[in-house]
C-alpha positions in Angstrom: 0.3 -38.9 -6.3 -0.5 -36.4 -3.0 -3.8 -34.6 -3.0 -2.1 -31.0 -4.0 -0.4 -32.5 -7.1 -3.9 -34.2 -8.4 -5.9 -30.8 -7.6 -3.1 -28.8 -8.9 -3.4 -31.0 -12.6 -7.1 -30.7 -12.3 -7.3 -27.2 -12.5 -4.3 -27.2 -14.8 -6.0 -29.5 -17.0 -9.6 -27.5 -16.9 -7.6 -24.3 -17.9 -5.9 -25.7 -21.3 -9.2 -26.9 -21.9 -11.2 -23.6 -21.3 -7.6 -21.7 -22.7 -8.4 -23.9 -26.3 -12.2 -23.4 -26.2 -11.6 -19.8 -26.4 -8.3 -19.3 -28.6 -9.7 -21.6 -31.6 -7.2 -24.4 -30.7 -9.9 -26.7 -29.8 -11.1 -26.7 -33.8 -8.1 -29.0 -34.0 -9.6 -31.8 -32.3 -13.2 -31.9 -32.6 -16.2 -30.0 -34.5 -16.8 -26.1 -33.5 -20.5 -27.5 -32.2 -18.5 -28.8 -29.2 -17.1 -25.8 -27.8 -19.6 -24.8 -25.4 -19.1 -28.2 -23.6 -15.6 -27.9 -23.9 -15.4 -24.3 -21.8 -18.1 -26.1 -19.3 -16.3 -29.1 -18.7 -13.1 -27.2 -18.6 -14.5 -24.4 -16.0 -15.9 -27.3 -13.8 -12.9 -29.1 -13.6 -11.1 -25.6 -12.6 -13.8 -25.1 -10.1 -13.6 -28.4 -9.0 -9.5 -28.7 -7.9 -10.0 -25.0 -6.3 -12.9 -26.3 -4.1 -10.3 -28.9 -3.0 -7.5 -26.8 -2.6 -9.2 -24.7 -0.7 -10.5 -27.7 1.1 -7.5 -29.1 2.0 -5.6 -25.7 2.9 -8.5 -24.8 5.8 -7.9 -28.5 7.0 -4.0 -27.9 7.4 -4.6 -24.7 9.1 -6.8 -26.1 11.3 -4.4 -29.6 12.3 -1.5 -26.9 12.5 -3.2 -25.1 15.6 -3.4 -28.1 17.1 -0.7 -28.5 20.4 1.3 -31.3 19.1 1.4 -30.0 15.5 4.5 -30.7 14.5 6.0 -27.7 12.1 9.0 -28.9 10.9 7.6 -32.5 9.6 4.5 -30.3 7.4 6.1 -27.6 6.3 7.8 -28.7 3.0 5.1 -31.5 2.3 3.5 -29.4 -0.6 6.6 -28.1 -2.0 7.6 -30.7 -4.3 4.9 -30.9 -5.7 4.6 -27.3 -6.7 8.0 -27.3 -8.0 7.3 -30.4 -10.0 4.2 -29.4 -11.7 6.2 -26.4 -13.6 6.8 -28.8 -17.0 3.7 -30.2 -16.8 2.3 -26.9 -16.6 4.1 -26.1 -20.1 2.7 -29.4 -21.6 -0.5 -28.8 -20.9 -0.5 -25.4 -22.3 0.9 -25.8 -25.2 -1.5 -27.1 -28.1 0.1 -29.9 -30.5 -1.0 -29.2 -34.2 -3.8 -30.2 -36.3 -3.3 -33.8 -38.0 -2.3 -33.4 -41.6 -0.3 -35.0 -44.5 1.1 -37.8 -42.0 -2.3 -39.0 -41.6 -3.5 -39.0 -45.1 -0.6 -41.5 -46.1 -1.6 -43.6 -42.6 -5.0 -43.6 -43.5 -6.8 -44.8 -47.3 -8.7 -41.7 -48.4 -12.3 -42.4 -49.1 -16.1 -40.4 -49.2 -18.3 -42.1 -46.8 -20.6 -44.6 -48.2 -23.6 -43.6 -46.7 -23.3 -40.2 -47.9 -22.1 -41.8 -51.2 -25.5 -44.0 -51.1 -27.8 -41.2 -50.5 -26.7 -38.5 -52.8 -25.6 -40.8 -55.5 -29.3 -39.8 -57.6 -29.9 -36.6 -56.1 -26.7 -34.3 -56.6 -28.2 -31.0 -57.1 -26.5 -28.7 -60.1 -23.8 -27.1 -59.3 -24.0 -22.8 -58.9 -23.9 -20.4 -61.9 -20.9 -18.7 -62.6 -17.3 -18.9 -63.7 -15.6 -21.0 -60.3 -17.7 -22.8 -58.0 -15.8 -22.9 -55.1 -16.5 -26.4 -53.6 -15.2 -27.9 -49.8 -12.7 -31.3 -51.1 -15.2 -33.7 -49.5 -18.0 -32.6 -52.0 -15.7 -32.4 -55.2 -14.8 -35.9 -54.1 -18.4 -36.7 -53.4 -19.6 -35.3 -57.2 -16.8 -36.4 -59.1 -16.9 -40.5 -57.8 -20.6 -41.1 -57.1 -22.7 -38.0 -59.6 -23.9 -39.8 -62.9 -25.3 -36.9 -63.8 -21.7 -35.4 -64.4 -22.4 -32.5 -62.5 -18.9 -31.3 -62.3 -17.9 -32.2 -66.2 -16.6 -28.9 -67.5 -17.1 -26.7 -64.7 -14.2 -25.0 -62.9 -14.5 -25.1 -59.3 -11.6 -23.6 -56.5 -11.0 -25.9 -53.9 -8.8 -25.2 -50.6 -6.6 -27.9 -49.3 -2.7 -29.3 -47.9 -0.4 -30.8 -50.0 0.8 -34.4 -50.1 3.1 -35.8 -51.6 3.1 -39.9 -52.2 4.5 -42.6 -54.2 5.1 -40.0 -56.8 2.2 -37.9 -57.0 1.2 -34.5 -55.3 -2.4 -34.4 -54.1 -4.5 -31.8 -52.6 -6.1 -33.3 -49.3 -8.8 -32.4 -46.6 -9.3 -34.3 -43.2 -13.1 -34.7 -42.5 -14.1 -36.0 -39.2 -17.8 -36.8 -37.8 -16.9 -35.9 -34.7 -13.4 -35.5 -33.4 -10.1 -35.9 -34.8 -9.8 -39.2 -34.1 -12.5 -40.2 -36.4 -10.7 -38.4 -39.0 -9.9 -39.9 -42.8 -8.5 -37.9 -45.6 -10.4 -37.0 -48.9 -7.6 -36.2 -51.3 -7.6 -35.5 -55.2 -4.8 -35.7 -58.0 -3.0 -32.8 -58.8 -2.4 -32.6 -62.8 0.6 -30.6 -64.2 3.7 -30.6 -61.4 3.1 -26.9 -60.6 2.4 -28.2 -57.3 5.5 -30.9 -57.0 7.9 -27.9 -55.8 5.7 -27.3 -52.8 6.4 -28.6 -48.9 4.0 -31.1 -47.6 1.3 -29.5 -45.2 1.4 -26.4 -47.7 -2.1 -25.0 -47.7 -3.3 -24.0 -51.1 -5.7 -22.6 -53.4 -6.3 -24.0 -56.7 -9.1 -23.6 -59.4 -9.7 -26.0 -62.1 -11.6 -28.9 -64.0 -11.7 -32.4 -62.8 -11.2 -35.3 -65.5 -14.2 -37.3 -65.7 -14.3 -41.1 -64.6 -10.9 -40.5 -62.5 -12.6 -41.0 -59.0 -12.6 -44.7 -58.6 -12.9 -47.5 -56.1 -9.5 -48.5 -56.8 -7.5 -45.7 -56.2 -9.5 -44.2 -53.3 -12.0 -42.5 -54.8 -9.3 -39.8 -56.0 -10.1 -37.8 -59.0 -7.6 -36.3 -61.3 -8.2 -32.4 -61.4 -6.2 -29.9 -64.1 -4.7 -26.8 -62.8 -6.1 -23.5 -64.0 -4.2 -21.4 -61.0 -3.0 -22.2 -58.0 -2.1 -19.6 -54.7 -0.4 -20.5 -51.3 -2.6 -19.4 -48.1 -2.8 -19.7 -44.8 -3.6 -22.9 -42.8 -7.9 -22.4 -41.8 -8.3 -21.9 -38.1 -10.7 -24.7 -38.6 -8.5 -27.2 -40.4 -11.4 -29.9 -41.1 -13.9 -30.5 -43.4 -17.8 -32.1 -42.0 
């Protein structure tokens, strides 16, 4: 690969970078505490192939007023490469999508078991009032490890995608530590079929009551919940739970 074609995707690749930080996309990938090192490392990299250009453009200026400079043979060097870098231009700058119901079937749902191990006697009760609105990975959390039974007749909302698998529809999350390739699904049961009619990926809204004792080492740590209501709504722009 010739100098201008590596500076060229250096600067290419600091701008999608800084373009992402700025736009939201970058929630896709990895936690919003990252985004300041994501527009730094982006904006150095852009700094970084213009030094070079620059560089290299006062260094062919300067060889082409030499005597035996030989237009003809340097004039279309660069050209190719400019011409070439259009698609990867394109590919750079567009964003692929957050991960989603294809990686809750690729990956077996679970709650971590150090968070499992340190919460399991210490769940604190739940808010007063009539829905308790609840992120997936705590309603997973509560309704496999709480002995207390802190979710037992309580009607909580909970915001997720839908997936469908081996029968069932379930309401899923993705929660990732720190990127999204550290990502593992927390899903639960949807009771009732008003949710069968729905596409995959579907984002949702849904309050109800989970059925005790349904969250369990042997199906994943996926507790039955029964529908109360249920609302389509936009995909978050951060699609992850923490």
């Amino acid at each position: 690969m010739k100098r201008e074609t590596q500076n060229i995707l250096l600067i290419l690749l600091g701008g999608a970078l800084v373009k992402i930080a700025v736009n939201g996309d970058y929630l896709r990938y990895v936690k919003p505490a990252q985004q300041p090192w994501i527009i730094a490392g982006g904006a150095v990299m852009v700094l970084l192939g213009a030094v070079a250009i620059v560089r290299d453009l006062l260094a062919a200026r300067a060889k082409a007023a030499e005597p035996d400079h030989d237009d003809h043979d340097h004039s279309h060097s660069a050209r190719p490469a400019w011409l070439l870098l259009v698609p990867v231009l394109a590919v750079f700058l567009v964003a692929p999508p957050a991960l989603g119901a294809d990686s809750v079937l690729r990956t077996e749902a679970r709650v971590p078991a150090s968070a499992a191990a340190a919460n399991a006697a210490a769940f604190p009760p739940l808010p007063t009032g009539n829905v308790v609105p609840l992120t997936v990975n705590e309603f997973v959390s509560r309704a496999g490890w709480d002995a207390a039974g802190t979710l037992d007749n309580r009607t909580v909302s909970l915001t997720g995608f839908i997936v469908h698998t081996g029968g069932r529809t379930l309401l899923a999350r993705l929660v990732i530590s720190c990127c999204a390739a550290d990502a593992f699904p927390v899903t639960v049961h949807l009771r009732g079929g008003e949710a069968d009619h729905l596409a995959s990926d579907a984002w949702i809204q849904v309050t109800g009551q989970v059925v005790p004792g349904t969250a369990t080492k042997d199906n994943s740590y996926t507790p039955d919940f029964t529908l109360a209501s249920m609302a389509t709504v936009p995909a978050p722009k951060d699609p992850y739970e923490y």
